[in-house]
Steps between C-alpha positions, in 0.01 A plus 500: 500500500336283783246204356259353730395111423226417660302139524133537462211366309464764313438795670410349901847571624513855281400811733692757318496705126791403301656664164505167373368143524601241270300141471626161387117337447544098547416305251198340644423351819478172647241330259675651158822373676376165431414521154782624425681184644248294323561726188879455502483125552244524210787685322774233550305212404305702170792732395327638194228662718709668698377848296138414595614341854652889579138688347275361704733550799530816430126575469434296798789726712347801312189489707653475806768743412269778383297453820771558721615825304167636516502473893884629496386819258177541738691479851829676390342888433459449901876487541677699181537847484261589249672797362827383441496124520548192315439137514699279278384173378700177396309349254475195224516633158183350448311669797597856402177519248246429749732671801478800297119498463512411926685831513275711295220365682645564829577864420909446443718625228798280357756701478781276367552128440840346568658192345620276825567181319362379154151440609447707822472847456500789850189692461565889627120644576358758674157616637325745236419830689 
């Protein structure tokens, strides 16, 4: 088996179709990087909002995240082989609700969901014919 790893933002390096392309989203970008400093000094000096501290992180990451899939989902049909490939997803337990309704919306199928650690999950999905 011979696997290609290319550099790219997103797809500006890509030129060819693949079986396969799997995305790692970030977690948020420069400006969410911040908060979630300030958040997890918040943390260490408030310990008991620590539960609330991580929610409106997440939600806060969430908009960025979901962004970012929705140009991955829109660019990717441009470089996967619509009749017999895949993308695959690494994903936030908490993300795969509204990732799933991304999907729909953008015309792909899930096809499985696989446990990576105890509160990511690999998304298997591909484009609905």
């Amino acid at each position: 088996v011979q696997i290609n790893l290319i550099k790219s933002d997103l797809f500006e390096n890509i030129h060819n179709k693949y079986d396969l392309i799997a995305f790692n989203p970030p977690c948020g970008n420069k400006n969410s990087s911040r908060l979630g400093m300030f958040l997890r000094n918040a943390v260490k000096c408030v310990p008991y909002y620590e539960r609330f501290t991580l929610l409106i992180g997440r939600i806060l990451y969430g908009k960025f995240k979901l962004k970012l899939v929705s140009e991955f989902l829109q660019q990717c049909k441009e470089n996967l082989n619509m009749d017999k490939g895949m993308i695959v997803l690494l994903l936030h337990n908490i993300e795969l609700s509204p990732m799933a309704e991304l999907l729909k919306e953008k015309h792909f199928e899930i096809v499985s969901r696989y446990p990576v650690t105890k509160m990511a999950k690999a998304v298997f999905a591909k484009p609905q014919q």
